[in-house]
N, CA, C and O atoms as CSV, one atom per row, in Angstrom:
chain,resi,resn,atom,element,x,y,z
A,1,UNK,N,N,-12.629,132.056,-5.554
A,1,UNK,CA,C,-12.137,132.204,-6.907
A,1,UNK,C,C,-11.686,133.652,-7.081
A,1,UNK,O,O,-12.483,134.544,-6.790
A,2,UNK,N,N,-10.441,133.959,-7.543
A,2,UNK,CA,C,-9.998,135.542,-7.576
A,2,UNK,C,C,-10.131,135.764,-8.616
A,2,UNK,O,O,-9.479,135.088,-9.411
A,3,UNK,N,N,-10.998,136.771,-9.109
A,3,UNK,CA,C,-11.624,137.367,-10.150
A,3,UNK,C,C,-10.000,138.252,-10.660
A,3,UNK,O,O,-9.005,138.331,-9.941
A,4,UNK,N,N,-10.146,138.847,-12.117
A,4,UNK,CA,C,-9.615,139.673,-12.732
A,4,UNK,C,C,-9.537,140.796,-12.333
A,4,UNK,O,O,-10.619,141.366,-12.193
A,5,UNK,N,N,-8.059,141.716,-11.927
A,5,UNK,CA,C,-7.661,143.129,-11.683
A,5,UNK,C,C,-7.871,143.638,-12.603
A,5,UNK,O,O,-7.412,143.203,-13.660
A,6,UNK,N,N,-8.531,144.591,-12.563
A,6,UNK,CA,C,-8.955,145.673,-13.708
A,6,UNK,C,C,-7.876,147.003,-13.598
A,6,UNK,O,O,-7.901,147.541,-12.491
A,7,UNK,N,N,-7.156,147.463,-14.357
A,7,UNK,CA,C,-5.789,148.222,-14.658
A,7,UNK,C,C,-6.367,149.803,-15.583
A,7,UNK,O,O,-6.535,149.996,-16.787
A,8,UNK,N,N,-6.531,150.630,-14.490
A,8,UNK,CA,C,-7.261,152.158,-14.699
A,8,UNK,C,C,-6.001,152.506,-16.145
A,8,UNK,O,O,-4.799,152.497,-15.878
A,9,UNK,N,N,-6.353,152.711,-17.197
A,9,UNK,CA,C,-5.706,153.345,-18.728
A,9,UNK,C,C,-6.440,154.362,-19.342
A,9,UNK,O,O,-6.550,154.259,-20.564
A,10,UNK,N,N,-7.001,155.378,-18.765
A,10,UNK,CA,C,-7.597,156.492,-19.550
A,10,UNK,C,C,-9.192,155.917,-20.201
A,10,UNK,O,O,-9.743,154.838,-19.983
A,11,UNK,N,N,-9.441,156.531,-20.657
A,11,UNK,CA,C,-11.083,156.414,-21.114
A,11,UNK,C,C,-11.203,154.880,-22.420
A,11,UNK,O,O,-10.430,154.587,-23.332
A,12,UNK,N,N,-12.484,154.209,-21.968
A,12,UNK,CA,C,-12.795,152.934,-22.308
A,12,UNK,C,C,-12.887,152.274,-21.448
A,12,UNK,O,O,-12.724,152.707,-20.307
A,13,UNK,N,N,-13.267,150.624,-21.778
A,13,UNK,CA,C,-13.239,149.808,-20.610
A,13,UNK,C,C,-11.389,149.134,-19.887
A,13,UNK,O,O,-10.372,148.596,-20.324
A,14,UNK,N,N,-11.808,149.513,-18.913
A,14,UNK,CA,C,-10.291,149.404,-18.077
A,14,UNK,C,C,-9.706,147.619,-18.603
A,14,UNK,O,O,-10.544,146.721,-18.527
A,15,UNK,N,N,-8.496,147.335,-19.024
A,15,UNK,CA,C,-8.166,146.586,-19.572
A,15,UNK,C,C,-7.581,145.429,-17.870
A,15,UNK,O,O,-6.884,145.857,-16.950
A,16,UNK,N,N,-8.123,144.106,-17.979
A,16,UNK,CA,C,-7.633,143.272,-16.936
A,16,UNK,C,C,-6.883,142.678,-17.126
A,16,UNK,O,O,-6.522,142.173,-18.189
A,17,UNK,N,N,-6.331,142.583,-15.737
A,17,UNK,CA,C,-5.309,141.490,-15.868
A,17,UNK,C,C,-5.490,140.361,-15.059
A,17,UNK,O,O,-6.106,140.282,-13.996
A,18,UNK,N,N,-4.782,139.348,-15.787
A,18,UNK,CA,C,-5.466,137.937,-15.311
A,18,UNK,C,C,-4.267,137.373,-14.416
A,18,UNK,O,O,-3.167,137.127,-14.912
A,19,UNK,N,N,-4.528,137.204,-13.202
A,19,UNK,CA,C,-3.057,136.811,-12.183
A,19,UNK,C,C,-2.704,134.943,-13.321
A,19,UNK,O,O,-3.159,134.328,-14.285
A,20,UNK,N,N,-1.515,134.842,-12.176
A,20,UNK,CA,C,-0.991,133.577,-12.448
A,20,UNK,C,C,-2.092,132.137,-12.104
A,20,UNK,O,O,-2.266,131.031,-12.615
A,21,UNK,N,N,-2.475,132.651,-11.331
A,21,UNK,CA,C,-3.184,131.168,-10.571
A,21,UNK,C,C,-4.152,131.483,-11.417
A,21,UNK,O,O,-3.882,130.605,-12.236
A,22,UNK,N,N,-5.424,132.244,-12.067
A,22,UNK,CA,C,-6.346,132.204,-13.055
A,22,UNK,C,C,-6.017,131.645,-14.786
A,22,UNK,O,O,-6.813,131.196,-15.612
A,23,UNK,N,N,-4.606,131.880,-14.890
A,23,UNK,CA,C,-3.649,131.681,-16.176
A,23,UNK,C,C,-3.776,130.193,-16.114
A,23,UNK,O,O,-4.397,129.583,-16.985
A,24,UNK,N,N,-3.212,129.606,-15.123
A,24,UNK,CA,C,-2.784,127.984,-14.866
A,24,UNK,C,C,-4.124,127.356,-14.879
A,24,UNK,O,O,-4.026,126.321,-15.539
A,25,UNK,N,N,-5.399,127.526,-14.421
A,25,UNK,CA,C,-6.735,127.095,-14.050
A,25,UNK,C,C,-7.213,127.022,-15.859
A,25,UNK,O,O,-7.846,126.168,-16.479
A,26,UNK,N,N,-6.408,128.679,-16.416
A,26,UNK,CA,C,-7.336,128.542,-17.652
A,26,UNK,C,C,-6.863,127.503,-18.881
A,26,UNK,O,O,-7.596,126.937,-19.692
A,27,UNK,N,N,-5.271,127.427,-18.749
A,27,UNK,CA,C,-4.541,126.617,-19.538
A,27,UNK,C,C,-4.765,124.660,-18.904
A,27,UNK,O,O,-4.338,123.713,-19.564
A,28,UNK,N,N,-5.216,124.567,-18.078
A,28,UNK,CA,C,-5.839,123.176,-17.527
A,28,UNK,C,C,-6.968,122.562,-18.083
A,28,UNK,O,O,-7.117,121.399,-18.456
A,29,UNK,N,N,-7.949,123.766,-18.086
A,29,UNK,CA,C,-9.090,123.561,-18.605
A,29,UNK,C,C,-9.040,123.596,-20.441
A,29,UNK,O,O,-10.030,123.531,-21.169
A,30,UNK,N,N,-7.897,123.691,-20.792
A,30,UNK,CA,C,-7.854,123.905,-22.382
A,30,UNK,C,C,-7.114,122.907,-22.635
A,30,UNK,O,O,-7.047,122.513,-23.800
A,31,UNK,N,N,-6.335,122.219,-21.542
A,31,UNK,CA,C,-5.928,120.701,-21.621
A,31,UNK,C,C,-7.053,119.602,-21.717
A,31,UNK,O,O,-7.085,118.518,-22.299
A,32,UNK,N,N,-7.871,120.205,-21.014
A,32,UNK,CA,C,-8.924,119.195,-20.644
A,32,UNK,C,C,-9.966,119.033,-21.663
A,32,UNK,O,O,-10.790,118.119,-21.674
A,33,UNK,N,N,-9.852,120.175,-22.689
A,33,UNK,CA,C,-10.653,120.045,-24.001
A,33,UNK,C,C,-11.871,120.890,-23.627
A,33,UNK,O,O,-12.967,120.523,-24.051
A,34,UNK,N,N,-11.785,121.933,-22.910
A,34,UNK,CA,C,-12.590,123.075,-22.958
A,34,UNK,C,C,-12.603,124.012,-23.808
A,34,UNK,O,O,-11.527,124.375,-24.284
A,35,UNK,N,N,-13.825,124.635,-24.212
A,35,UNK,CA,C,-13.617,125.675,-25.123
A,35,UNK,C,C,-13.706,126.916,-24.542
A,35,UNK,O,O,-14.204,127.069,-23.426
A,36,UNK,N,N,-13.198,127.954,-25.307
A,36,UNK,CA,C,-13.291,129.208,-24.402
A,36,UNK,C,C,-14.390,129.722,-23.856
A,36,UNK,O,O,-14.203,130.437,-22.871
A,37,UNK,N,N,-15.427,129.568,-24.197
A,37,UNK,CA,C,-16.666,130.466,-23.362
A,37,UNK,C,C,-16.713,129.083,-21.992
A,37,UNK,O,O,-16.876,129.451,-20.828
A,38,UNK,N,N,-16.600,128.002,-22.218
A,38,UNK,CA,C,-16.625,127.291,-20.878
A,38,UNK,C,C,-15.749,127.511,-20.034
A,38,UNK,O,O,-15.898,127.349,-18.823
A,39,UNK,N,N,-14.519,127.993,-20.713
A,39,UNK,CA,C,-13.567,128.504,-19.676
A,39,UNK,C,C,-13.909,129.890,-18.866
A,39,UNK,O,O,-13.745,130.038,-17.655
A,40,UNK,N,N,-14.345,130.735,-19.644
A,40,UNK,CA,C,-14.703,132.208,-19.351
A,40,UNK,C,C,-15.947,131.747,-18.499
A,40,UNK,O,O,-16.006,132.483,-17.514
A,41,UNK,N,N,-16.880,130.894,-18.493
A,41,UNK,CA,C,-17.784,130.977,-17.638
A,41,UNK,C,C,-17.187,129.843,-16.291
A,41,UNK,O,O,-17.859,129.961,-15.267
A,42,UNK,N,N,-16.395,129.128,-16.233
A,42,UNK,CA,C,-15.600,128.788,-14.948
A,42,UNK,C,C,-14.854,129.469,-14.288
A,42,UNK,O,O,-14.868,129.479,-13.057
A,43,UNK,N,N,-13.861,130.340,-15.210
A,43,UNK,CA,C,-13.224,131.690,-14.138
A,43,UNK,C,C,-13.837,133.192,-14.521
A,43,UNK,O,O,-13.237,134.241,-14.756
A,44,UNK,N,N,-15.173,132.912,-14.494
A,44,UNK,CA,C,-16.101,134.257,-14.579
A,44,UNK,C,C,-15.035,135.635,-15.177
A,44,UNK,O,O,-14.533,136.608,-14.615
A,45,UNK,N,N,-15.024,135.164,-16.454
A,45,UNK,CA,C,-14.314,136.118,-17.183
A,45,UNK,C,C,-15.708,136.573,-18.388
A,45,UNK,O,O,-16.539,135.754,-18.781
A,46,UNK,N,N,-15.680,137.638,-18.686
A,46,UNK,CA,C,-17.329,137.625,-19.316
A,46,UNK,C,C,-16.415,137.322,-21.065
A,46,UNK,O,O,-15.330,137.849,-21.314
A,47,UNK,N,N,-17.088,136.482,-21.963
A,47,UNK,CA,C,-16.838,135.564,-22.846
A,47,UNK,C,C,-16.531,136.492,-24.181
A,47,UNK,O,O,-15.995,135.819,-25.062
A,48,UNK,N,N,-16.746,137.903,-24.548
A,48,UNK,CA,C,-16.332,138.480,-25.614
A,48,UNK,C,C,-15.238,138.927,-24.753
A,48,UNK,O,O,-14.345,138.119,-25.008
A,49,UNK,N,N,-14.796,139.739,-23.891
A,49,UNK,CA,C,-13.006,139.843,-23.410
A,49,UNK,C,C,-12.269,138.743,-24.023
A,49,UNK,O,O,-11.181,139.066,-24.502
A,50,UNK,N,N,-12.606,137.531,-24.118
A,50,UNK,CA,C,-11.569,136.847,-24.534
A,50,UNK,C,C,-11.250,137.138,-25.853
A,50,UNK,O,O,-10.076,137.294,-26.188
A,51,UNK,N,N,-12.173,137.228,-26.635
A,51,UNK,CA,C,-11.537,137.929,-28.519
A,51,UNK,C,C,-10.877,138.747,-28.173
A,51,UNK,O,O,-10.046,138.840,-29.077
A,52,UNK,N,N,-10.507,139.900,-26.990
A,52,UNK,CA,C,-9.583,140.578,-27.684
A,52,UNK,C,C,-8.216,140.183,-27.277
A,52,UNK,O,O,-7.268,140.452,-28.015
A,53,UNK,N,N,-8.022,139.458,-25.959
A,53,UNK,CA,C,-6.585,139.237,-25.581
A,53,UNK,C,C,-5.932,138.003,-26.498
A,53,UNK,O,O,-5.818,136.869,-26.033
A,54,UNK,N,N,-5.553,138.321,-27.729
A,54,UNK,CA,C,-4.792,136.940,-28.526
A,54,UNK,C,C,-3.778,136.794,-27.643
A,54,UNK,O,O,-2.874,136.696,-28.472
A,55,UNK,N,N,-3.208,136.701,-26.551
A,55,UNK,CA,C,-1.799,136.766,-25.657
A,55,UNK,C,C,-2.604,135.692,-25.077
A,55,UNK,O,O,-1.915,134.701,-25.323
A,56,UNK,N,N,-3.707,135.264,-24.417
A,56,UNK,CA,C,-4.251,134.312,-23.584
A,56,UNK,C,C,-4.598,133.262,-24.830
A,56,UNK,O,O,-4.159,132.121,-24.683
A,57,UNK,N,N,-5.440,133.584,-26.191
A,57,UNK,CA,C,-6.037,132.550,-26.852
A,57,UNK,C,C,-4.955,131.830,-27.073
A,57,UNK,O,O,-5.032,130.602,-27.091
A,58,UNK,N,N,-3.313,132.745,-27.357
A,58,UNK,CA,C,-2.396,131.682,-28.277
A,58,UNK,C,C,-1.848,130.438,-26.736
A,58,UNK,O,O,-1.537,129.248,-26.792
A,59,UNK,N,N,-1.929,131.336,-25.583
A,59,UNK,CA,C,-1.426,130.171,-24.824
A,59,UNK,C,C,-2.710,128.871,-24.677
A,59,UNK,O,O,-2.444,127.669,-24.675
A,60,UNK,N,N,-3.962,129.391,-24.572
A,60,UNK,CA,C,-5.057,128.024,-24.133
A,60,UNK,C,C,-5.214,127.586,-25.836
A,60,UNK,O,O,-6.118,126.755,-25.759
A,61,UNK,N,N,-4.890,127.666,-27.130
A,61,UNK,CA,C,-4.482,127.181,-28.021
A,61,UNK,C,C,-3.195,126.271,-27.636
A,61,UNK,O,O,-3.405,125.069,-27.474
A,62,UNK,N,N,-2.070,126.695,-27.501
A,62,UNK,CA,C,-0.742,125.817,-27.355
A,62,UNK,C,C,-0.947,124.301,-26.254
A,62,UNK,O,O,-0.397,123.200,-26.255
A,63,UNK,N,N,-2.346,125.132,-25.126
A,63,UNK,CA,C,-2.350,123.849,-24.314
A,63,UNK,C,C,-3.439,122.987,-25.092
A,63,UNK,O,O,-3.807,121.894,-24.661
A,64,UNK,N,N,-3.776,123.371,-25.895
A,64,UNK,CA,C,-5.197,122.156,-26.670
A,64,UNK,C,C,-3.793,121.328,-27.774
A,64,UNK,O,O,-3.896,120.180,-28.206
A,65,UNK,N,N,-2.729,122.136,-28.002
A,65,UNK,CA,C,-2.226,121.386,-28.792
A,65,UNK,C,C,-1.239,120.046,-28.573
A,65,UNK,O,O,-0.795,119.075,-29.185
A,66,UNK,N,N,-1.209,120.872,-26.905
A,66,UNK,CA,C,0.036,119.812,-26.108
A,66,UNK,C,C,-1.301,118.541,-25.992
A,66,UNK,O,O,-1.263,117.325,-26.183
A,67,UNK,N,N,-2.234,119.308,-25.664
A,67,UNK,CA,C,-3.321,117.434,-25.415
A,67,UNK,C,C,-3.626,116.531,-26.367
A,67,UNK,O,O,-4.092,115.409,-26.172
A,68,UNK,N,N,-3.204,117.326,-28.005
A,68,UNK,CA,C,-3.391,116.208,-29.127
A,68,UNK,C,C,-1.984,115.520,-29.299
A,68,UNK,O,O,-1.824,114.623,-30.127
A,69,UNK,N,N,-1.262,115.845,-28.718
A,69,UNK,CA,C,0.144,115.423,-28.921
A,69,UNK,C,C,0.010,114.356,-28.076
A,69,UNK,O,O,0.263,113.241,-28.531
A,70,UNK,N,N,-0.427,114.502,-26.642
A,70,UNK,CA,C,-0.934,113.662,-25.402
A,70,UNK,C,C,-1.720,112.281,-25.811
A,70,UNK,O,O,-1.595,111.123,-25.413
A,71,UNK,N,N,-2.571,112.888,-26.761
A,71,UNK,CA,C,-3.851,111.525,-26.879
A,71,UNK,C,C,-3.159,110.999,-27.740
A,71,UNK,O,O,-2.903,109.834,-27.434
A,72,UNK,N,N,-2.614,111.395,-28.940
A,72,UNK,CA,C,-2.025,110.329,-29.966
A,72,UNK,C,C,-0.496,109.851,-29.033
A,72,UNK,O,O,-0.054,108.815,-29.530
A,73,UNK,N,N,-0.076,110.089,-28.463
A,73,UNK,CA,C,0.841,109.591,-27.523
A,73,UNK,C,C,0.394,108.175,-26.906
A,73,UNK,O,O,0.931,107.095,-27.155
A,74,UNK,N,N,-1.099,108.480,-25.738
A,74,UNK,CA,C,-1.808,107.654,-25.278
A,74,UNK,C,C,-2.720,106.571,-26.202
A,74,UNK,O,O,-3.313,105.555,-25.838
A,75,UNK,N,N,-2.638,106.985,-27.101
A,75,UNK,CA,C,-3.483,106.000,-28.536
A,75,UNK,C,C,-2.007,104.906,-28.821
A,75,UNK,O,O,-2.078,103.678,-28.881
A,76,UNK,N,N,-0.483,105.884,-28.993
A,76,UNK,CA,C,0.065,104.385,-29.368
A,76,UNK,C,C,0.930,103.560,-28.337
A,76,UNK,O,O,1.836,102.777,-28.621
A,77,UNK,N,N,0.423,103.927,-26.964
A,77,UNK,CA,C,0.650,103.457,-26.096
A,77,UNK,C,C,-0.237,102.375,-25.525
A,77,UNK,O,O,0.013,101.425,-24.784
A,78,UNK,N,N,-1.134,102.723,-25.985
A,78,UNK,CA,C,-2.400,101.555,-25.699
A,78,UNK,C,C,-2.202,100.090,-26.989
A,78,UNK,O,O,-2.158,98.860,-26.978
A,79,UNK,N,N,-2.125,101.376,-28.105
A,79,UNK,CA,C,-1.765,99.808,-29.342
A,79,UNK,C,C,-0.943,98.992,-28.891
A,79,UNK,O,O,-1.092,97.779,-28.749
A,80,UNK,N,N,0.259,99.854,-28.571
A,80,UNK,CA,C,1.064,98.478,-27.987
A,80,UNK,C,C,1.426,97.545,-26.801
A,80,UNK,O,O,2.304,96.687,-26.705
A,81,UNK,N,N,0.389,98.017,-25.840
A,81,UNK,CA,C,0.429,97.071,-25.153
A,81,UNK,C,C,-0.971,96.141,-25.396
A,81,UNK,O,O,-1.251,95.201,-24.652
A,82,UNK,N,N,-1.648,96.473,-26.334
A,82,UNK,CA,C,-3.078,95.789,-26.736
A,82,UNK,C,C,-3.941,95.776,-25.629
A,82,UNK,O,O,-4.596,94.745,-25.475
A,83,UNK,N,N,-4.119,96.882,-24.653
A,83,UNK,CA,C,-5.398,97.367,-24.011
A,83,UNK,C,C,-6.615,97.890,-24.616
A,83,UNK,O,O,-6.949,99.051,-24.850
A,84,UNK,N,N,-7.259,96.675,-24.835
A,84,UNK,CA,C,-9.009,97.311,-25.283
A,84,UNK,C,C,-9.157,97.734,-24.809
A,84,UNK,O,O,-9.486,98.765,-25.397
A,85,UNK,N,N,-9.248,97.934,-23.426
A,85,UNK,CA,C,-10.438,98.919,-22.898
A,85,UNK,C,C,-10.356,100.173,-23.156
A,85,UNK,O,O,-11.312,100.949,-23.132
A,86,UNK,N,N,-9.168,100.468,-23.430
A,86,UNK,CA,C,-9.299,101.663,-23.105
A,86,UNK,C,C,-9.394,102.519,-24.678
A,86,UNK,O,O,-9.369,103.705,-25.005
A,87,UNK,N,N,-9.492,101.444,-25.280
A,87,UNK,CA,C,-9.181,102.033,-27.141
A,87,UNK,C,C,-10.178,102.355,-27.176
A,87,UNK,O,O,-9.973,103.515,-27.531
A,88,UNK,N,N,-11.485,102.255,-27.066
A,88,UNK,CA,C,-13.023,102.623,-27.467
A,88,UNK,C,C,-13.153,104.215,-27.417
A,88,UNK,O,O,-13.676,104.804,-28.363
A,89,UNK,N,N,-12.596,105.012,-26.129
A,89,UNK,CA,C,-12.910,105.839,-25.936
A,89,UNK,C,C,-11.361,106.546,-26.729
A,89,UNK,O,O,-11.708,107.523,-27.393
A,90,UNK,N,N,-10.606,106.433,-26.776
A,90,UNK,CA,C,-9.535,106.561,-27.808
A,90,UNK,C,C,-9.747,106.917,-29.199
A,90,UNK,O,O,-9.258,107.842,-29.849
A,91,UNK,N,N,-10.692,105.874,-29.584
A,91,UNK,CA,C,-10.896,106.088,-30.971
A,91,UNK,C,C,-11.656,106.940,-31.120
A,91,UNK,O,O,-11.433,107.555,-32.163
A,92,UNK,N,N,-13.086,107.557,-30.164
A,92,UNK,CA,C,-13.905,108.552,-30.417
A,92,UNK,C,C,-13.156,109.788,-30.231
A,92,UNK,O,O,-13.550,110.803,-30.806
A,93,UNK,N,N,-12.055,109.819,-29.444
A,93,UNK,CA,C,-11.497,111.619,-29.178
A,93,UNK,C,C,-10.645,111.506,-30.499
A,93,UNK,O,O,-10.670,112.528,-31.184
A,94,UNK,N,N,-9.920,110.489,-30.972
A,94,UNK,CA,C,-9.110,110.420,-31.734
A,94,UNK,C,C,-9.854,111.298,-33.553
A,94,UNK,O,O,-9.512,112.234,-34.275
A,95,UNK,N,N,-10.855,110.364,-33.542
A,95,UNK,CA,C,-12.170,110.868,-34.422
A,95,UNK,C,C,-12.818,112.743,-34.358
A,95,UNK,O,O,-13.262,113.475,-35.242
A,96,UNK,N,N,-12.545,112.985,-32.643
A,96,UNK,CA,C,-13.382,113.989,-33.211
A,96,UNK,C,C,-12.571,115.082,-32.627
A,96,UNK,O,O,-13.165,116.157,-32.536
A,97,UNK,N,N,-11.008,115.038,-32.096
A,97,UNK,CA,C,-10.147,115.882,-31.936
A,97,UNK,C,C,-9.102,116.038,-32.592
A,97,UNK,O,O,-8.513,117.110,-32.732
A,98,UNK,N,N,-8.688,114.658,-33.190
A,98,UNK,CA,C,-7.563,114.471,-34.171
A,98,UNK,C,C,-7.837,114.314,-35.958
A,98,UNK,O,O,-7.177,114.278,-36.997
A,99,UNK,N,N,-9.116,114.258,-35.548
A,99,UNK,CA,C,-9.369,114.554,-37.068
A,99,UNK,C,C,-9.392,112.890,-37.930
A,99,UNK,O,O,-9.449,112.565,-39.116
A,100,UNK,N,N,-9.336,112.323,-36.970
A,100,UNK,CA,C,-8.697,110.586,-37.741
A,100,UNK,C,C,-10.088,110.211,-38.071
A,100,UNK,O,O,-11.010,110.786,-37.494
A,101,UNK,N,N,-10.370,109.070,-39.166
A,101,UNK,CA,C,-11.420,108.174,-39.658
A,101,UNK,C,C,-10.833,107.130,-39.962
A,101,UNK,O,O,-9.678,106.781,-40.205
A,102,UNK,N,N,-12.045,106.588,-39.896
A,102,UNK,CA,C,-11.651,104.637,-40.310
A,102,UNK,C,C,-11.717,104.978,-41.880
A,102,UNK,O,O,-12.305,105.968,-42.315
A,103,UNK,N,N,-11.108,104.127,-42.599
A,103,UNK,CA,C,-10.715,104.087,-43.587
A,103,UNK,C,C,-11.499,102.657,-44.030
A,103,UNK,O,O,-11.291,101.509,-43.635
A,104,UNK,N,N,-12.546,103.208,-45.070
A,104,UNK,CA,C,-13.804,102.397,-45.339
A,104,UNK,C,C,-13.459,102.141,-47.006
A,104,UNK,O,O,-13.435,103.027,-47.860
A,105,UNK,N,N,-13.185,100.604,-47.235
A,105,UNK,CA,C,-12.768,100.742,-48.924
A,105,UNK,C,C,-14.199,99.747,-49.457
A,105,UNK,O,O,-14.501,98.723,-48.844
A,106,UNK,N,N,-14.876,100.170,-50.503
A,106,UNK,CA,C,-15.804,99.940,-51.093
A,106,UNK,C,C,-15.436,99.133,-52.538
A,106,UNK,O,O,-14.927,99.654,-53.530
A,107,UNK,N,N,-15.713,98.147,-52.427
A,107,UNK,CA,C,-15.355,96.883,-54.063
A,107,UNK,C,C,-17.118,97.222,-54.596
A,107,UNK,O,O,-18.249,97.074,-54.133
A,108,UNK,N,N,-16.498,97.729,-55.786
A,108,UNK,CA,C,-17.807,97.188,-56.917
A,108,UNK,C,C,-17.947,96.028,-57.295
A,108,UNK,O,O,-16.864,95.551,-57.635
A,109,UNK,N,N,-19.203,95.002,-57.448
A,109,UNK,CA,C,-18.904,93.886,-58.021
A,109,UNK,C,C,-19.895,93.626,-59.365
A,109,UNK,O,O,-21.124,93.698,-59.331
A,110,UNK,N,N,-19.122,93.322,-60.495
A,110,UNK,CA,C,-19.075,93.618,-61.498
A,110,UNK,C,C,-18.868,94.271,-62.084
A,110,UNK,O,O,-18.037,95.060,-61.634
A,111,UNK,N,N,-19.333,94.547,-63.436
A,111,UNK,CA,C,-18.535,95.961,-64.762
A,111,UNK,C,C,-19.253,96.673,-64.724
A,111,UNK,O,O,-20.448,96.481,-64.501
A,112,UNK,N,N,-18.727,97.675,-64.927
A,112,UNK,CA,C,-19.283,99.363,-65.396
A,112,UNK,C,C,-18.727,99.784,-66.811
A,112,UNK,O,O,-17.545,99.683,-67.139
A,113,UNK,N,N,-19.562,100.182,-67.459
A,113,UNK,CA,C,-19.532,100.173,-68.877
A,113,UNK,C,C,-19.769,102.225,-68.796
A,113,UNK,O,O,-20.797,102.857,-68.553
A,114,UNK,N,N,-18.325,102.750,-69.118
A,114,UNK,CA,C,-17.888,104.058,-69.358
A,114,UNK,C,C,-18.766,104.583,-70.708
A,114,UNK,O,O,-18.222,104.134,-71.716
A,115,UNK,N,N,-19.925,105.374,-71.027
A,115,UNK,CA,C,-20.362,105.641,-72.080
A,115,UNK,C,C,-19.754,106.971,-72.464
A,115,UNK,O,O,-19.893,107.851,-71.615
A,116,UNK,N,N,-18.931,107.388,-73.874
A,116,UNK,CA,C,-18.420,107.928,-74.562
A,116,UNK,C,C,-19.515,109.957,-74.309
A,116,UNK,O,O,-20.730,110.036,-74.127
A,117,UNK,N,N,-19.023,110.578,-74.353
A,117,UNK,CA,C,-19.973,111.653,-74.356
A,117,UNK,C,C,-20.490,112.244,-75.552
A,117,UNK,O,O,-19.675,112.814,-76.278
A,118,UNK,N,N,-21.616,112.214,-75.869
A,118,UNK,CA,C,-22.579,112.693,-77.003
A,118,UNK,C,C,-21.976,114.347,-77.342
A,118,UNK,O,O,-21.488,115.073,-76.475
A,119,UNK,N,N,-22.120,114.673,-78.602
A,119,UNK,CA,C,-21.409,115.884,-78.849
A,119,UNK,C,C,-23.307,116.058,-80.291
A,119,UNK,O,O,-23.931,115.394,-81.118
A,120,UNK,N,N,-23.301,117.594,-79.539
A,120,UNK,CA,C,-24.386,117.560,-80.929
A,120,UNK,C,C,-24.126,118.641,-81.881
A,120,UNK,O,O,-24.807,118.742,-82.901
């Protein structure tokens, strides 16, 4: 695994740089629905460096976004060919990456009697 070049800039901690092949490994794993400290602890990057490079968060952001584009892709690809099997696990990423819920409608049965508000 090729660790991070560290780039000598005058006094502080020397700022790294992350080659190409560590870039591609990290944007895979943010496809794959990793979060950043799991990423930082797979390519032994130590896990506060990552707050400061927003140049890396916005790309392993852009790849979490290409994978919701992916699953709701793969969600209405499954509707229409009417593959159960594979909807079960669909509906849970769908639920807890896409933000989706079942849509639960509740009937009252009988009246509800609105009482007027007391004024004293």
């Amino acid at each position: 695994m090729a660790k991070a070049k560290e780039i000598k800039r005058g006094p502080g901690k020397p700022k790294k740089e992350i080659g190409p092949e560590d870039m591609k490994k990290a944007e895979k794993y943010a496809f794959e629905g990793h979060q950043n400290g799991t990423i930082c602890d797979l390519l032994d990057w130590p896990t506060s460096w990552l707050d400061d490079r927003k140049d890396i968060r916005k790309r392993l952001t852009k790849k979490r976004a290409e994978r919701k584009v992916w699953l709701r892709k793969l969600q209405n690809k499954t509707a229409e060919n009417g593959e159960r099997e594979a909807a079960t696990m669909q509906i849970f990423l769908g639920k807890n990456e896409l933000e989706q819920a079942d849509k639960q409608e509740t009937k009252l049965s009988g009246g509800v009697e609105l009482l007027s508000p007391r004024v004293r």
